[in-house]
C-alpha distance (Angstrom), angle and dihedral (degrees) to the residues before:
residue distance angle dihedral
X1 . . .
X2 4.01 . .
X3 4.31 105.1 .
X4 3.68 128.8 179.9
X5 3.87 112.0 -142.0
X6 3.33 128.6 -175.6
X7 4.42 128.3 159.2
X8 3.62 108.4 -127.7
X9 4.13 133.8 177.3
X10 3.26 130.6 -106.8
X11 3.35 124.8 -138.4
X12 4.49 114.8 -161.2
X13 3.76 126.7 179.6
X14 4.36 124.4 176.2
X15 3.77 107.1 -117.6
X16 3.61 127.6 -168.5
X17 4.10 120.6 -86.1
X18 3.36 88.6 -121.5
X19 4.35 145.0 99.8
X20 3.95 93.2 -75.4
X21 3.35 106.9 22.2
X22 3.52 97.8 114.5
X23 4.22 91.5 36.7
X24 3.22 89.5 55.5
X25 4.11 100.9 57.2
X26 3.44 85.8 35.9
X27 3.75 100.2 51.4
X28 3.56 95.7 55.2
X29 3.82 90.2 57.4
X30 4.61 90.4 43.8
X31 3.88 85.2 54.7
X32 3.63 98.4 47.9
X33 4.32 88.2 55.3
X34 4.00 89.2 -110.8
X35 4.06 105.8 150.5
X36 3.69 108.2 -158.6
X37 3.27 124.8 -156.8
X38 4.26 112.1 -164.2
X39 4.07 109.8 28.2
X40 3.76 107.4 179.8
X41 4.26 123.8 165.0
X42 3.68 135.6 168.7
X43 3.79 138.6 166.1
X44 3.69 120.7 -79.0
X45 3.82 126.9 -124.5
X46 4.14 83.6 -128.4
X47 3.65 92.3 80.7
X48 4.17 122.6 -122.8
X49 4.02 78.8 37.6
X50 3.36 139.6 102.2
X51 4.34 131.3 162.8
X52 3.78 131.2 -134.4
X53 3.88 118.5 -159.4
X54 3.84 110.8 -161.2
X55 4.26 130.4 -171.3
X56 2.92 126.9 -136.3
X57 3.89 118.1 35.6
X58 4.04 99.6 168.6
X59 3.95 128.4 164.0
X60 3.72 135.6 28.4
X61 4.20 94.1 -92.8
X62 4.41 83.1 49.8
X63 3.87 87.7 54.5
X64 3.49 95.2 49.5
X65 3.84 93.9 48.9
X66 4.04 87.0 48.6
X67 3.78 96.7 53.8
X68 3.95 84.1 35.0
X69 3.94 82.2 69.7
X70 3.24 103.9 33.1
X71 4.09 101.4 -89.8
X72 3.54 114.8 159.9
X73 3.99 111.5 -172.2
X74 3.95 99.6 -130.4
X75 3.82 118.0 -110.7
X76 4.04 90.3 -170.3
X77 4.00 103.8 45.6
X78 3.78 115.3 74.5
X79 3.51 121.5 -159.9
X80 3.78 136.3 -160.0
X81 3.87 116.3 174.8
X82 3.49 119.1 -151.3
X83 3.80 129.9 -167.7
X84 4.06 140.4 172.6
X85 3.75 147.2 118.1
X86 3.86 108.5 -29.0
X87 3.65 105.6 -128.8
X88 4.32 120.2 167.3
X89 3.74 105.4 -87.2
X90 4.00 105.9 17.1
X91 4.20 97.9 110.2
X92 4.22 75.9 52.2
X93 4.04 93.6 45.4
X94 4.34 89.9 47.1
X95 3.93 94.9 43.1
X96 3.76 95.1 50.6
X97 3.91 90.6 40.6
X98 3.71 84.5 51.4
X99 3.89 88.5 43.4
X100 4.07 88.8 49.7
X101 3.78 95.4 59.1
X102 3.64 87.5 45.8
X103 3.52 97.7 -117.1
X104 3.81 109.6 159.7
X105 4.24 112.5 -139.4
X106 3.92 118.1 -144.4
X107 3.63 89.7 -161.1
X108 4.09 147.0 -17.7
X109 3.67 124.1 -139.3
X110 4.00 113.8 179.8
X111 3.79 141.3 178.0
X112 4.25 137.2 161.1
X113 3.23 115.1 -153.9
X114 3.60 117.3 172.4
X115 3.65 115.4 -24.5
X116 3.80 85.7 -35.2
X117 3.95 137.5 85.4
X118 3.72 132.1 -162.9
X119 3.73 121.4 -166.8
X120 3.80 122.0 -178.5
X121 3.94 110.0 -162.4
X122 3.86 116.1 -170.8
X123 3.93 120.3 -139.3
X124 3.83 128.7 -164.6
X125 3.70 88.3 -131.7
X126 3.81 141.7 27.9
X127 3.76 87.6 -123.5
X128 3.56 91.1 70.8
X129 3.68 92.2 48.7
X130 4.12 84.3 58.6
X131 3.64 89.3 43.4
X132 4.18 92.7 49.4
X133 3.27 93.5 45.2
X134 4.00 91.2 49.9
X135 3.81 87.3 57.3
X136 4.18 101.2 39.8
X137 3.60 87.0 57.1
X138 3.64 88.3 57.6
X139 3.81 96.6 59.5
């Protein structure tokens, strides 16, 4: 199967567990032209919180709107994204090829549009990144 990888940042900030928390963070970055990619947020165990994780923050003016709202890239979440023809069973075939090479995932964020998937799997190192990658272009 033909997939496009490609390591990218991630930028996280805490918002507020509250209507507009999320808007908020991710206003600032819509007015200053940055066109993300991966948006994912959930509640956080510190309670009133939550956290957003956003892809990608490119360009001098999108930094400065990141740190603006309180966007840190992360220095301990690796990411590879991954995307190529969705076919039934192909998020299955890459975990367990993953699995097989005993390459441990943080976390697994998914979504087909189209004829076309994108996963972005997060790594506690940049070694497994290399690793993954070595064993996706396998498949």
């Amino acid at each position: 199967m033909k997939l496009k990888l490609s390591r990218v940042d991630v930028w996280a900030a805490e918002i507020e567990d509250k209507p507009g928390g999320l808007a908020s963070k991710l206003l600032t970055l819509a007015n200053a032209g940055v066109n993300l990619e991966f948006v994912i947020s959930r509640r956080a165990e510190k309670e009133g919180t939550g956290v957003v994780f956003v892809s990608p923050i490119k360009g001098a003016k999108a930094v400065r709107a990141a740190r603006a709202a309180w966007f840190d890239k992360t220095s301990s979440l690796h990411c590879l994204r991954v995307q190529g023809p969705d076919k039934p069973g192909t998020g299955a075939r890459i975990t367990a090829a993953l699995a097989e090479a005993g390459i441990n995932l943080r976390g697994l964020s998914a979504a087909a549009v189209g004829k076309q998937f994108i996963l972005y799997i997060a790594f506690d190192s940049d070694q497994d990144i290399k690793k993954s990658a070595s064993v996706l272009k396998k498949l």
